[in-house]
N, C-alpha and C positions, 0 to 999 in steps of 0.2 A: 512810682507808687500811686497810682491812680485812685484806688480807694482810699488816701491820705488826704485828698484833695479838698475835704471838706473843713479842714480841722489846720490846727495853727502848732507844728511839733516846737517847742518851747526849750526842748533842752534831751539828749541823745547818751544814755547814760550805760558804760560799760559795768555788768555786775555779775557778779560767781554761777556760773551754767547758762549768759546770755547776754541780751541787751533790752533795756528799756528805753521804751519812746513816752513822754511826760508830754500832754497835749492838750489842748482846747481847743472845742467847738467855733469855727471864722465867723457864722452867722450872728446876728444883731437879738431876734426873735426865731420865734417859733411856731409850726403851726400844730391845733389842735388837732391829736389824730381821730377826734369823734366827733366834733362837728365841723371841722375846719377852720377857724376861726383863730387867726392869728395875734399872737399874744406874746408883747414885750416887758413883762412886767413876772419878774424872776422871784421863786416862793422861794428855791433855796439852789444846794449846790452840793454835790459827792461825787466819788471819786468810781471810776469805773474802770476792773482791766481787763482786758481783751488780749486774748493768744491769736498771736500773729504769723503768716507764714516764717519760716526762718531762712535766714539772711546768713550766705558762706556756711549754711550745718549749724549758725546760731540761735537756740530760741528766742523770740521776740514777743515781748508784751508792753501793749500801747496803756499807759496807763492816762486815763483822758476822763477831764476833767468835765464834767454835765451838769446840766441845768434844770431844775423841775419849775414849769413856770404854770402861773394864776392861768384858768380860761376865764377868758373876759364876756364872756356869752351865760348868762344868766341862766339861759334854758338849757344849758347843755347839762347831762348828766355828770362829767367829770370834773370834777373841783378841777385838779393839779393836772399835770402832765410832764414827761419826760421827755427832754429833746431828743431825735432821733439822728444821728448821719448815714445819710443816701451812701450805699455802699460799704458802710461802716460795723453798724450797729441795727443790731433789730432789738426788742423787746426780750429781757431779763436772758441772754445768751453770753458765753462765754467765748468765743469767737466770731474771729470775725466770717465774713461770708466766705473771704478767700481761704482762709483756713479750712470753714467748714465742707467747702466744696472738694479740697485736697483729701481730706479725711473720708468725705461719704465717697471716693475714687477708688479709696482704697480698703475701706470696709465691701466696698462691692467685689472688688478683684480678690480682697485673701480670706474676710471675715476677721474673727476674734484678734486671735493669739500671732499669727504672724502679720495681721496688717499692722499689730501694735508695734513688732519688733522693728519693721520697713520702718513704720512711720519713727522710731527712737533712733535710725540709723540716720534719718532724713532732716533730723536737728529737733521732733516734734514728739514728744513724749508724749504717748495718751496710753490709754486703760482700754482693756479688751470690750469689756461691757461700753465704754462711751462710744467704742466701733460699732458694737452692736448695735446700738439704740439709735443713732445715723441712720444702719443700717433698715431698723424697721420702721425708722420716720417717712422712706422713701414710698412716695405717692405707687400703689400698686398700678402695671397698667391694664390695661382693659384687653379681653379675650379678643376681641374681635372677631372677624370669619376665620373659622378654621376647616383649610381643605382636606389635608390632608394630619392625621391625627396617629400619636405614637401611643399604643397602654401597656402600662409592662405593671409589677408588681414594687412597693417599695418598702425598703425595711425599716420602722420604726426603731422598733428593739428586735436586733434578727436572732431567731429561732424564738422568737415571742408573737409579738404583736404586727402587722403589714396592713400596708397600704396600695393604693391603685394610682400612679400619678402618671396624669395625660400629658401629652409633649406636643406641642406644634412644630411638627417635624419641617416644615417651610421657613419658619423662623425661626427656630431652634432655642425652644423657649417655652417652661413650660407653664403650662395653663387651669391644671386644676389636681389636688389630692382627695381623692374618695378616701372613705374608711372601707376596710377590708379588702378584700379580694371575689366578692361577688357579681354575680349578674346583675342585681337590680339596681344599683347604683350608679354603675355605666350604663345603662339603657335608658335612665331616667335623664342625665346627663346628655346623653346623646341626642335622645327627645325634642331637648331643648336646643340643641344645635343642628337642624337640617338642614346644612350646609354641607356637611361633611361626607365626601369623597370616596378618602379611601381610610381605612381602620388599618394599622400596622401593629401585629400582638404576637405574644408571644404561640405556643399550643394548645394554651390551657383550657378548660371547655368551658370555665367560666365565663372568658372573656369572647370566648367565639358564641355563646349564649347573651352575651348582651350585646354586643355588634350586632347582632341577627335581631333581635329583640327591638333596639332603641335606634338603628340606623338599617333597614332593611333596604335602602339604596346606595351603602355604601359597598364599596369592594374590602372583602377582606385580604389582608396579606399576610402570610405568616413572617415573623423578621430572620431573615438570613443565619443572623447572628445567634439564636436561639435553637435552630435547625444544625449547624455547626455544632453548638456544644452539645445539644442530644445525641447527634451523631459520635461526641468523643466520648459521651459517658458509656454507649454501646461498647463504642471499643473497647474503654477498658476495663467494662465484664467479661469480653472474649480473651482478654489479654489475661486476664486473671484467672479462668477458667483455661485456659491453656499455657499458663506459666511451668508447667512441669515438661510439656516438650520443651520449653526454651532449656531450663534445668539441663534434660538430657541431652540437648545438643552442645552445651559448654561444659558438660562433665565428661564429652569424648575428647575433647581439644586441652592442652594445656598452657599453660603462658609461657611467653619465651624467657631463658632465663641469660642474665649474662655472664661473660665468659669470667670461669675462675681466676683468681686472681692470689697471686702467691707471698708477692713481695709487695711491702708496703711503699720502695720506693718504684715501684713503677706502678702505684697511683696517682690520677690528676691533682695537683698540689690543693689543700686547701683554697686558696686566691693564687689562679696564675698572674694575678695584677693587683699589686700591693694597696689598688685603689678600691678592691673589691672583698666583697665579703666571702663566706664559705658558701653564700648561695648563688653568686656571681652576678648580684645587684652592686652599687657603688658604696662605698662604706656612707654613715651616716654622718661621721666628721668629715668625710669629703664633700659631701652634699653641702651641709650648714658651710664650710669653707667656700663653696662658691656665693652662695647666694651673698654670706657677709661682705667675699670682695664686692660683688657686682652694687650689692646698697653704697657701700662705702665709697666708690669711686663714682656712681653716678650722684649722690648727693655733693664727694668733691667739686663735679661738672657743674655743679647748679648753687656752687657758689657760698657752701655751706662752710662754717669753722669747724678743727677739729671738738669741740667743746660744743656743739650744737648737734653733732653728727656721734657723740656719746651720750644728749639725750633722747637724740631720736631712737638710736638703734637699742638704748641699752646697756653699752660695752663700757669697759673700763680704756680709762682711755692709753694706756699701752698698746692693749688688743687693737684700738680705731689705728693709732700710730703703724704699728707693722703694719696692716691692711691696704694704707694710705701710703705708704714707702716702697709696699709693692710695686715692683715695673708690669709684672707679669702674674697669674693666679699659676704659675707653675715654680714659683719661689713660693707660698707659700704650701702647696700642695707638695713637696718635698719634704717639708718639716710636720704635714700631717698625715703622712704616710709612714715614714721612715722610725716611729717609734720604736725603742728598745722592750723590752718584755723582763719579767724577772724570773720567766723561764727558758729566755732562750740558749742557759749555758747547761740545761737539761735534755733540750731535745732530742740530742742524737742517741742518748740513753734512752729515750723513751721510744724512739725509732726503732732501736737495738731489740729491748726488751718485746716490744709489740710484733717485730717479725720472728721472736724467738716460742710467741702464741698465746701471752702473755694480756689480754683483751680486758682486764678488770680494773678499771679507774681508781678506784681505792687501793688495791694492791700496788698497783701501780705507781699513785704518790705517796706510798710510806716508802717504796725502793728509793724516790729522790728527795724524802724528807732524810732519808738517812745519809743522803751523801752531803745535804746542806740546804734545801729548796725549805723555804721559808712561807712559801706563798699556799693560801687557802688551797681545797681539793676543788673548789668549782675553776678553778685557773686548770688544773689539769683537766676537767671534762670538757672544757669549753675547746680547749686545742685540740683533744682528743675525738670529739664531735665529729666531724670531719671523714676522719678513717672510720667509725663504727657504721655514717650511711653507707658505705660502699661495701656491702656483705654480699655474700654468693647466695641466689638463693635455693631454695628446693630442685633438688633433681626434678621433679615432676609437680606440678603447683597445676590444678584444674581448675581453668578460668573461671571465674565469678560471674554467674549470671547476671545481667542487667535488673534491674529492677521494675514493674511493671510497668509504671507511670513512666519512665525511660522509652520504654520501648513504645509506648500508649505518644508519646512526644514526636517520638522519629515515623510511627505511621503517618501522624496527622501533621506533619510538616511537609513541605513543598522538596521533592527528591533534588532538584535543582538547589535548595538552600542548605540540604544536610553534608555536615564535611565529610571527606571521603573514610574516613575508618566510621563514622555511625553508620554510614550509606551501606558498608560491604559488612558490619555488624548486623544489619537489621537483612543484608542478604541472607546469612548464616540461618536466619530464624527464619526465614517465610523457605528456605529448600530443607526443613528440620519439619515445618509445621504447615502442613497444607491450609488448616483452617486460619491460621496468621495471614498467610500468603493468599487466602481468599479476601480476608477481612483486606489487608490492605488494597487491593485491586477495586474492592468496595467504595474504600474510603476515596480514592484517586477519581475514579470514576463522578462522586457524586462532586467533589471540588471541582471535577470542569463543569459539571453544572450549573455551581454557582459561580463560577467564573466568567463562562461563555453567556450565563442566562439562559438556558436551555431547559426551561421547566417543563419543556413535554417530552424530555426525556424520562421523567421521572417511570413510569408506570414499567418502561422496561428494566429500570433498573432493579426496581421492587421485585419484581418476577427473577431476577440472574439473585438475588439477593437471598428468597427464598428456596431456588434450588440448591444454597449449600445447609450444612448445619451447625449452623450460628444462631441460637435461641436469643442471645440478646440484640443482633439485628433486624431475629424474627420478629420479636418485641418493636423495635423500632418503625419497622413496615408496618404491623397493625395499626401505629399509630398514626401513622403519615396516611393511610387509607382513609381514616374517619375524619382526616382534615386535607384531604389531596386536593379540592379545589384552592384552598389559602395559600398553599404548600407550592403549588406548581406556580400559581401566580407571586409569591416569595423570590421562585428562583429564576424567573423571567423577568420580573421588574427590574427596572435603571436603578440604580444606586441609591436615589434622596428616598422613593418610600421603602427601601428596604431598612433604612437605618433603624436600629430600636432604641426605644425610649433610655433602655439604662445605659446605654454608650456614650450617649449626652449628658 
């Protein structure tokens, strides 16, 4: 403990949620931290404690004992003074530096509410606000050259109030928040920064109005990512505007159904494996059975009593005994499987009664309340669960159309990622619906664009775009026309200035 190094620990005291270190200052005197002037001659004496890192997940407070001593310098301004330790102690703080440096680590990486949780797990209880305020003690740094610049839009209070926050897309780090979403305040901005490159923005005419305005040597770029999602909001006006072909093409088709089925016992059993449930996951007392042997025998291995290894786990210590007398986890998983039922001298009546057509659970346990079943009606629904999911269904059941946003998902995903029943779904729809089947060819088309970088493709695409009739890709072309230089150079730019502000 290096920052101990100043100081005399006196006595190391174990006490309820930690430990205490009880200390005094090693040096003789002190020196004045206003005019320097070293002075051994002590006004008085109190007590100071300081949160310390913790030790094994323990908290630690140095409680150290200081010195306020006379300056001896007549002209100094300050009567008294308070001794300081290098490494230790700064002026009127509550920790020490090592702590505080732990703390401003991790009000940077989580902020408030979860740096506090980390730091409570890490043995250091602190308060969301004391991360905070770390946080906004932290020296700002300075903008520097910026070449290349990201503007996107930022939301204060969203569907209220927005803001304009610049990125320095090279250092990925951002550099300044305007008010509003105006021109003049990026231009004015930018003004002052004639270093700047290239401008990376979204479409908006705002911001292509102050780029042009405050940086008339910069290049503008539209950002990829902003060009994408305008591209899917086209879609899914065309998707929605032509939702009724999809309708009629899953209202010719019907769903398959499965084969009727007569007799109850040539049903899949509820659990073909007594280890599993009726959904064919593993019971929940077989799960907790493995896990308790696996604690129990590995805390055996490491040397633990059974009396130590029922505080840790919890158990009573019978339950630790069986666990621990296990050879095998298939000795105990016999005895938690193989339970009896207080209905199982009912079932084959219930079997009876249910292939004779007999389907109403109530009905049903007043038949074997009367021959003797004692046990509640949710015991009968619960067994009976089982046989009710396996129903035949509709002769003729016409398939369920997808829903827009579905089908809006499987366009604008990569054919290569979609599994094979969306893949031959979303066939169904584009040979039902020519203008789907355009749009997607649309959509495909402009993703090697921005894949390959091939932004002088754009102008032909524009033109294949407009000869179908799609108003709201038509929409989209007009708007990509009044910004096709940003737009082209968007989808030919390398990766770092295409990135947008709000991705960061």
């Amino acid at each position: 403990m290096p920052h101990l190094a100043g100081v005399v620990v006196e006595l190391v005291e174990r006490v309820v949620g930690g430990i205490t270190l009880h200390a005094r200052v090693r040096a003789v005197d002190a020196r004045c931290p206003h005019c320097g002037t070293v002075s051994g001659r002590v006004h008085g004496r109190y007590l100071r404690r300081l949160s310390d890192a913790a030790v094994s997940g323990a908290c630690v407070v140095i409680e150290l004992l200081v010195r306020r001593f006379r300056c001896l310098n007549a002209a100094c301004t300050a009567v008294t003074f308070v001794e300081q330790v290098a490494g230790l102690t700064s002026p009127h703080a509550r920790f020490t530096p090592l702590l505080r440096g732990m703390l401003t680590s991790i009000a940077v990486a989580l902020a408030g509410r979860p740096g506090s949780r980390l730091a409570t797990a890490l043995g250091v209880p602190v308060a969301k606000d004391t991360l905070l305020r770390l946080l906004r003690a932290l020296p700002e740094e300075a903008v520097g050259q910026v070449r290349v610049l990201g503007v996107d839009d930022f939301a204060l209070r969203k569907g209220d109030s927005y803001s304009t926050i610049l990125v320095d897309l090279e250092r990925r780090r951002p550099v300044g928040v305007l008010p509003g979403r105006e021109a003049e305040p990026l231009a004015a901005w930018l003004a002052g920064h004639p270093e700047v490159e290239i401008v990376c923005r979204d479409r908006g005419g705002a911001y292509a109005e102050g780029a042009r305005t405050g940086a008339p040597q910069a290049v503008q770029i539209a950002d990829g990512w902003h060009l994408w999602k305008n591209l899917g909001e086209a879609v899914e006006k065309t998707v929605a505007a032509h939702h009724a072909c999809v309708r009629t093409v899953f209202a010719n088709t019907v769903a398959p159904t499965p084969p009727p089925v007569d007799d109850i016992w040539q049903l899949p059993p509820p659990a073909a494996d007594a280890m599993l449930d009726v959904c064919g996951r593993e019971r929940r007392l077989v799960t907790r059975t493995r896990e308790r042997y696996a604690a129990v025998q590995q805390l055996l291995a490491d040397g633990s009593s059974l009396e130590q290894i029922c505080r840790t786990l919890r158990l009573d210590r019978s339950t630790v005994r069986r666990f621990a007398r296990a050879t095998t986890i298939d000795e105990l998983l016999v005895n938690a499987t193989n339970r009896t039922s207080i209905l199982d001298a009912y079932t084959a009546h219930l079997h009876q009664r249910w292939n004779e057509g007999c389907r109403d659970s109530a009905q049903l346990h007043q038949k074997i309340r009367a021959l003797g079943f004692r046990g509640s009606i949710q015991t009968t629904r619960r067994y009976l669960r089982p046989f009710k999911t396996i129903t035949v269904a509709p002769a003729v059941a016409p398939r369920p159309a997808p829903r827009p946003r579905r089908i809006v998902r499987w366009i604008m995903t990569n054919p290569g990622n979609l599994p094979e029943e969306d893949a031959l779904t979303l066939k169904e729809i584009r040979a039902g619906c020519p203008e789907l089947d355009a749009t997607t060819r649309h959509v495909r088309d402009f993703a090697a664009m921005l894949r390959d970088r091939s932004g002088d493709q754009l102008p032909a695409w524009m033109e294949r775009v407009e000869h179908n009739d799609l108003p709201a890709l038509h929409s989209l072309v007009n708007g990509l026309r009044r910004d096709q230089d940003a737009v082209i150079a968007g989808l030919s730019s390398n990766g770092a200035p295409g990135r947008c502000a709000v991705e960061l």
